[in-house]
C-alpha positions as CSV (number, residue, x, y, z in Angstrom):
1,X,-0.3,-90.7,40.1
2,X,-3.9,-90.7,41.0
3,X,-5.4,-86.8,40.7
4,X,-8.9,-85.6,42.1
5,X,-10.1,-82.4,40.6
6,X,-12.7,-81.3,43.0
7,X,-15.3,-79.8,40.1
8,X,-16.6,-76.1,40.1
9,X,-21.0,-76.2,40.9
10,X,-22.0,-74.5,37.6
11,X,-22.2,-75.4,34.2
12,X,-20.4,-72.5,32.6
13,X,-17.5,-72.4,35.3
14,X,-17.5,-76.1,34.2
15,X,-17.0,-75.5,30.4
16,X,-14.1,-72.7,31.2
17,X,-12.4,-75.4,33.5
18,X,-11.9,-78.2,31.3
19,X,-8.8,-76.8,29.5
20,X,-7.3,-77.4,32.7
21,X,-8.8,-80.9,33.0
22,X,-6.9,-81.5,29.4
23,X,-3.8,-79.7,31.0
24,X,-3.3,-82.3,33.8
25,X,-4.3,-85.4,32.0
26,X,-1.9,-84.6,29.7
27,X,1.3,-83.5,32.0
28,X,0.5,-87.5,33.2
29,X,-1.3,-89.6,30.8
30,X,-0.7,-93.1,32.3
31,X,-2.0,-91.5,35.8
32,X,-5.6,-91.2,36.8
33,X,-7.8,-88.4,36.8
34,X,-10.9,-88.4,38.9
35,X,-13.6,-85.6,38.9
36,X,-15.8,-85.0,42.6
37,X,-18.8,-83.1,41.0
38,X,-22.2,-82.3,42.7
39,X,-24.8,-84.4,40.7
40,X,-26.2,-81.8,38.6
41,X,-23.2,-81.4,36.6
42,X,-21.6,-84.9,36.6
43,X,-23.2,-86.4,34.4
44,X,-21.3,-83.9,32.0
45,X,-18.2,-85.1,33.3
46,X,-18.4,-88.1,32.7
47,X,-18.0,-87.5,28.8
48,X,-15.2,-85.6,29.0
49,X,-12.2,-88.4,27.5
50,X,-9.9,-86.9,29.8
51,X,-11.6,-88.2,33.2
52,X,-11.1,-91.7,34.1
53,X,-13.2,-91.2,37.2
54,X,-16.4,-89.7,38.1
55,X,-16.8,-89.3,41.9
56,X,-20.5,-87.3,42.8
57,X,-20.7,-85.3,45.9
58,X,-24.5,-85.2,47.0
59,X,-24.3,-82.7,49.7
60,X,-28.6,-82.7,49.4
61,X,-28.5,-87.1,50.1
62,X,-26.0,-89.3,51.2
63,X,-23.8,-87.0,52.0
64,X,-25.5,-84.1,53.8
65,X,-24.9,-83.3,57.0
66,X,-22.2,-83.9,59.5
67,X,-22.5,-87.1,59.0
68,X,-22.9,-87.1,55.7
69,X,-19.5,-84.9,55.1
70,X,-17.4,-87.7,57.1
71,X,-18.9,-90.1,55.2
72,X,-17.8,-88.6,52.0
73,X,-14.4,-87.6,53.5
74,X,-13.7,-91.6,53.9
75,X,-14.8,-92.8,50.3
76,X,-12.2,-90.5,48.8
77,X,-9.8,-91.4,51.6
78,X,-10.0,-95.4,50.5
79,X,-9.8,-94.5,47.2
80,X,-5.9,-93.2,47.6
81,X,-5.5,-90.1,45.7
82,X,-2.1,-89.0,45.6
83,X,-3.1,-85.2,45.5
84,X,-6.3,-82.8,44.7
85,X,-6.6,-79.6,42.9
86,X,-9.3,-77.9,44.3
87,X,-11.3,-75.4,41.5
88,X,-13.8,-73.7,43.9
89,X,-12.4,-71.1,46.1
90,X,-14.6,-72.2,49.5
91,X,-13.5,-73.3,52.9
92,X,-15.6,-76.0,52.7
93,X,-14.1,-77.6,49.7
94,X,-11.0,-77.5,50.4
95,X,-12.3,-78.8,54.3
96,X,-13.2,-82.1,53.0
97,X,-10.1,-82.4,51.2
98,X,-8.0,-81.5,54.0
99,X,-10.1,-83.9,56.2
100,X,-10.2,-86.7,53.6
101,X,-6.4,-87.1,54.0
102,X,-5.2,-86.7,50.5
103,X,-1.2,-85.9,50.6
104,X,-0.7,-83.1,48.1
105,X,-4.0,-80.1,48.0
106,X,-3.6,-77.6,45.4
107,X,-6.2,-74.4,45.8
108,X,-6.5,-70.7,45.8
109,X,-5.4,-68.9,48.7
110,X,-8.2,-66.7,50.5
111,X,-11.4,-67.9,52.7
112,X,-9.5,-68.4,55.7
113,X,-8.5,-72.0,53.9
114,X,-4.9,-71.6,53.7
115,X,-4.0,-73.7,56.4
116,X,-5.7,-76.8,54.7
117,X,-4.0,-76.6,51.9
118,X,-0.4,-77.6,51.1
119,X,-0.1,-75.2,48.1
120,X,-2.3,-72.2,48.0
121,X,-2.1,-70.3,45.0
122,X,-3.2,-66.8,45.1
123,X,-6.1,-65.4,43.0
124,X,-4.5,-62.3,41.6
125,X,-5.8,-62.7,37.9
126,X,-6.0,-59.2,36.1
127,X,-9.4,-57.2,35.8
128,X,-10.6,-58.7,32.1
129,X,-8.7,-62.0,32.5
130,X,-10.8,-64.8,31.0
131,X,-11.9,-67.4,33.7
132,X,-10.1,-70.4,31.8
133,X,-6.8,-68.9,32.7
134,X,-8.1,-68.7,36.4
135,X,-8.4,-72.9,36.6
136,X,-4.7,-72.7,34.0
137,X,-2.9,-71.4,37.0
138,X,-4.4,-74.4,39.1
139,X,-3.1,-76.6,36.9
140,X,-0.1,-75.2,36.5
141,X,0.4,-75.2,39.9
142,X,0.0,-78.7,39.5
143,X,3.1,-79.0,37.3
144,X,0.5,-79.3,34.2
145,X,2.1,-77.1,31.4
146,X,-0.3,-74.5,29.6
147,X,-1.8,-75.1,26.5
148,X,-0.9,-72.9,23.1
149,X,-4.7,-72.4,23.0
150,X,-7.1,-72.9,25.3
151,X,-9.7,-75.6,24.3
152,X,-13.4,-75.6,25.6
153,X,-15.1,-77.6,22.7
154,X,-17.5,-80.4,23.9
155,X,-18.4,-82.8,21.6
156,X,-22.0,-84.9,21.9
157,X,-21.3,-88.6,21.7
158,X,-24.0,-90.2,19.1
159,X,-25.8,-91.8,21.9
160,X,-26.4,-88.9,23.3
161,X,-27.3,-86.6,19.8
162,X,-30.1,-89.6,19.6
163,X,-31.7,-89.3,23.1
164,X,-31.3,-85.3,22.3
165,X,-33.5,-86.3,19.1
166,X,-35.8,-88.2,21.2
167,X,-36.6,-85.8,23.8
168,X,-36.6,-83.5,20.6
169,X,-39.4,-85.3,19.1
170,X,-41.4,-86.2,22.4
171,X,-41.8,-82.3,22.7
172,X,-43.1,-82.4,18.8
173,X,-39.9,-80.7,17.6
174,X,-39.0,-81.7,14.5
175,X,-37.2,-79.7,11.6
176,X,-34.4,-76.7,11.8
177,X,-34.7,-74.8,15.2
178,X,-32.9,-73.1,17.5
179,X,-32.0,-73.5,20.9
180,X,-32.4,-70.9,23.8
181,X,-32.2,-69.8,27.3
182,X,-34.4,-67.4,29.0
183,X,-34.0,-67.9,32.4
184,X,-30.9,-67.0,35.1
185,X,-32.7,-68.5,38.3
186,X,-29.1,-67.3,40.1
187,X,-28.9,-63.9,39.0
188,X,-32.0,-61.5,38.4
189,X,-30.4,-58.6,36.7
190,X,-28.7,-60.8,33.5
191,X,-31.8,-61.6,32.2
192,X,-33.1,-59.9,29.6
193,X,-36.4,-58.9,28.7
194,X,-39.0,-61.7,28.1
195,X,-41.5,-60.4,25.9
196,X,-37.7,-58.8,23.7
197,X,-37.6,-62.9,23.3
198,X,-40.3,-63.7,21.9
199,X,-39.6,-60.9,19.2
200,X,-36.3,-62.5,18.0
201,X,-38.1,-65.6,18.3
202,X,-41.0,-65.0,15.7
203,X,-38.1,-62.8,13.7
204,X,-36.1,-66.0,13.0
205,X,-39.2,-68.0,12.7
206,X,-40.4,-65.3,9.8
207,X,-37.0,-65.2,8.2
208,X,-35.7,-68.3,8.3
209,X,-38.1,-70.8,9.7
210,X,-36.5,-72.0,12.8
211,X,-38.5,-73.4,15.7
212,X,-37.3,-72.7,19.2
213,X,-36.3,-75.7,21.6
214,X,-36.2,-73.8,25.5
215,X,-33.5,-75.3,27.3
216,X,-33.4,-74.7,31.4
217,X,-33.9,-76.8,34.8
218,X,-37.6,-77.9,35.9
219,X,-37.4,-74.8,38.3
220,X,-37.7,-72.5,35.1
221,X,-40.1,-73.6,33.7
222,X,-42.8,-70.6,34.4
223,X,-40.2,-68.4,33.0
224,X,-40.5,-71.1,29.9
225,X,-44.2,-70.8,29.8
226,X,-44.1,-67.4,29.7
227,X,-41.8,-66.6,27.1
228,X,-43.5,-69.4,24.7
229,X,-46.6,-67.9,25.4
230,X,-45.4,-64.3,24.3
231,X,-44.3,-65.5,20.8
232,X,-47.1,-65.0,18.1
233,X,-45.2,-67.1,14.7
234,X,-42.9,-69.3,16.3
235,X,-43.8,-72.7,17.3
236,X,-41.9,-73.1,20.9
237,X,-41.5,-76.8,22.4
238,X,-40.4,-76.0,26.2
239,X,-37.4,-78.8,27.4
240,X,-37.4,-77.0,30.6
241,X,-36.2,-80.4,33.2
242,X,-37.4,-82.3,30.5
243,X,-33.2,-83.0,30.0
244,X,-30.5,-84.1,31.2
245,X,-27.1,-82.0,31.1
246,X,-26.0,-84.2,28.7
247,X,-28.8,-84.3,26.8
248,X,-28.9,-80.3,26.7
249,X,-25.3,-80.6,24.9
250,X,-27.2,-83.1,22.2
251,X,-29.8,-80.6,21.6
252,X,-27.4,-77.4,21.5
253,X,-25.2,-79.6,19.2
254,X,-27.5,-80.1,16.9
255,X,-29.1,-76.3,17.1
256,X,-28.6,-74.0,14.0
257,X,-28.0,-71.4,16.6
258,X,-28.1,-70.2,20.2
259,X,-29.7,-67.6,21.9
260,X,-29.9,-66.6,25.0
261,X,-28.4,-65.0,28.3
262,X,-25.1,-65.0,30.3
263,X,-25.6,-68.3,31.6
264,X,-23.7,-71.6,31.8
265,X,-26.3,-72.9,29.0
266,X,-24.6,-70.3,26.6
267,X,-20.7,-71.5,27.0
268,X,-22.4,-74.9,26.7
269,X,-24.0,-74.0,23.7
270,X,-20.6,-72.6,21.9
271,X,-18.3,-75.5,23.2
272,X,-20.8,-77.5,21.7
273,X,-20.0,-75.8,18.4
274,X,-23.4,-73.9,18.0
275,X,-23.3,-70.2,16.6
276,X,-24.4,-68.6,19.7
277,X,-25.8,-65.0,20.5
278,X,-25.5,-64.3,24.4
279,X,-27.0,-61.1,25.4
280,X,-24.3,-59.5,28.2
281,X,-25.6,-56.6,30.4
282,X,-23.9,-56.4,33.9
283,X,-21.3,-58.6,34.0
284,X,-17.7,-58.9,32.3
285,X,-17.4,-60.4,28.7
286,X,-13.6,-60.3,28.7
287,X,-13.9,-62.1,31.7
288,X,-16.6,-64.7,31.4
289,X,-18.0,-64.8,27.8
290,X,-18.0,-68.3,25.9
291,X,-14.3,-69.0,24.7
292,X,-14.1,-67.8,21.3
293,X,-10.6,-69.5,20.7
294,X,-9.5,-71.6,18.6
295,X,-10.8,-75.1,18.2
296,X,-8.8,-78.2,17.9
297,X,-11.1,-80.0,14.9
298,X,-10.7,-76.3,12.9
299,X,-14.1,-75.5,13.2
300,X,-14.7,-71.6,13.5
301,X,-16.5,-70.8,17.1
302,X,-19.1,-68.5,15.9
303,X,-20.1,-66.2,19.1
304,X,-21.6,-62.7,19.0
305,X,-22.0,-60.6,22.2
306,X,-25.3,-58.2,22.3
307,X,-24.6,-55.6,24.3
308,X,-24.8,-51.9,24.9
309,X,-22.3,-50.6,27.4
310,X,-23.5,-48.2,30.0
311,X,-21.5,-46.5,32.7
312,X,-22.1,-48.5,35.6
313,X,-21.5,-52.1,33.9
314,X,-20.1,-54.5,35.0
315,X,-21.5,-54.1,38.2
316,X,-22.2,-57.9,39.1
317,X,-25.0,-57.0,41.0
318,X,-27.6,-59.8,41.3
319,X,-30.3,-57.4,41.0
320,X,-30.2,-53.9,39.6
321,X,-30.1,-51.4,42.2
322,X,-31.2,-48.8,39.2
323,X,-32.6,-48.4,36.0
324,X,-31.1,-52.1,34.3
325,X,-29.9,-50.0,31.7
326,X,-27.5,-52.6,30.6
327,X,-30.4,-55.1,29.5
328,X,-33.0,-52.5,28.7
329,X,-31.1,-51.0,26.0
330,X,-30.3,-54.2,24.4
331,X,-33.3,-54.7,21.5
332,X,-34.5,-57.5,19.6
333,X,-33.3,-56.0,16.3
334,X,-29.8,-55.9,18.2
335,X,-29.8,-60.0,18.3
336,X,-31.9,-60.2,15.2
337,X,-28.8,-58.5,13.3
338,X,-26.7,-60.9,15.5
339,X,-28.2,-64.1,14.1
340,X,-28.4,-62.7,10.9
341,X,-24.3,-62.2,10.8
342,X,-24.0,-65.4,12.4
343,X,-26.1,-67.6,9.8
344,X,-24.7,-65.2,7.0
């Protein structure tokens, strides 16, 4: 059977979908299992063992517009697929698929979309359900059977550890450091203070001598400069678009430890086996914190939420209609104490 998994957009929806990536390639193993992915992201894909097939949907180039669209719609229709489960919960999405002709289209109900699919699945998870049992259902939907343990882990090919050690050393990084994200170009009000950054940063650089390699796209990178210039101690090498996706795993892979905010850099970060401390203010940890289950290869997952509930969170909002009591109350001797645990 041939199986396209039309991708979620963001990195850390990506990370909590693969167990259901693992979940369908193995209820068919002698099938094949293709990924659509907007380009951003598939380049992450593509090093997941599980996909045979990495198709890019480039809704900013050769596929934009109306045009565009159809043209997409009729590369996947030559390329036969048997059926598609569809991750993202738009109309559009599951529009192309619909319009693309594949037989069998497996989604979540809702969006007005229920008509273009052949099996909608409704989207009824429990409040404080982790998001990798919200792509499960899709694959069990799919006839894929659930796992015994979810698995998120992400391992960094040597090739790519060695470009990560080149762009590593370009940036005159060399020696233990750790890896961080300061920025949340989607969503204001999860970002913690910048100048509270540069404190842990020139803590772990007094302490225990750690650099700091800043991860983020080329649009962060004033948030980068800004933050690197706030640190006194620490030397701070700023990767911001300097990567790509992949190479972000080889650096986080290689990291003594992960700091940063709620952000798809931070489940990256812990699937690829990093200690990682994720400062969470107004969204749900239960819900979308880096999978702290079990690995498969036995390693511990080493994860550490800093946080200090308030009343109103989680709240989602994208920026604080109030007092951002959630972040502001998080301090730097909060994720200090954090690392400190996690390096123990």
């Amino acid at each position: 059977m041939k199986t396209l998994v039309r991708a979620t957009n963001w990195v850390g929806d990506v990370v909590m979908s693969r167990p259901a990536l693992r979940a369908l390639k193995a209820a068919d193993p002698k099938g094949r299992l293709a990924v659509l992915a907007r380009p951003w992201v598939a380049g992450l894909y593509r090093l997941a063992e599980e996909v045979d097939d990495v198709l890019v949907d480039d809704s900013g180039g050769d596929h934009a517009g109306r045009a565009g669209r159809a043209r997409l719609a009729a590369e996947i229709r030559a390329l036969g697929f048997d059926r598609a489960v569809i991750l993202p919960t738009s109309f559009s999405t599951a529009l192309l698929l619909a319009r693309a002709g594949v037989p069998e289209r497996i989604g979540f109900s809702g969006e007005w979309r229920g008509p273009l699919l052949t099996r909608a699945v409704p989207l009824d998870l429990a409040p404080g359900t982790h998001q990798v049992f919200r792509h499960l259902r899709l694959a069990a939907a799919a006839g894929a059977a659930p796992p015994e343990a979810p698995d998120v882990s992400w391992d960094a090919p040597a090739a790519v550890r060695e470009a990560a050690k080149a762009r590593l050393a370009e940036a005159g990084l060399t020696g233990a450091f750790v890896a961080a994200h300061v920025a949340s170009f989607a969503h204001a009000a999860k970002r913690w203070d910048l100048a509270r950054f540069s404190e842990v940063f020139d803590g772990l650089a007094a302490r225990r001598g750690l650099h700091v390699a800043l991860l983020g796209s080329a649009g962060e990178k004033a948030v980068n400069a800004e933050a690197a210039s706030l640190a006194k101690k620490a030397r701070v090498a700023d990767l911001s678009g300097a990567t790509t996706l992949p190479e972000a795993l080889g650096v986080l892979a290689s990291a003594r430890l992960f700091v940063g905010n709620d952000s798809g850099l931070a489940h990256l970060a812990s699937a690829a086996g990093a200690p990682s401390v994720v400062v969470f203010g107004p969204t749900d940890p239960d819900a979308t914190r880096p999978w702290d289950g079990p690995r498969p290869d036995g390693r511990p997952v080493r994860l550490a939420l800093a946080r200090r509930r308030t009343p109103c969170a989680p709240c989602r909002f994208p920026v604080c209609p109030i007092d951002h009591a959630c972040m502001t109350s998080v301090t730097a001797a909060d994720v200090l104490s954090a690392a400190d645990a996690l390096l123990a």
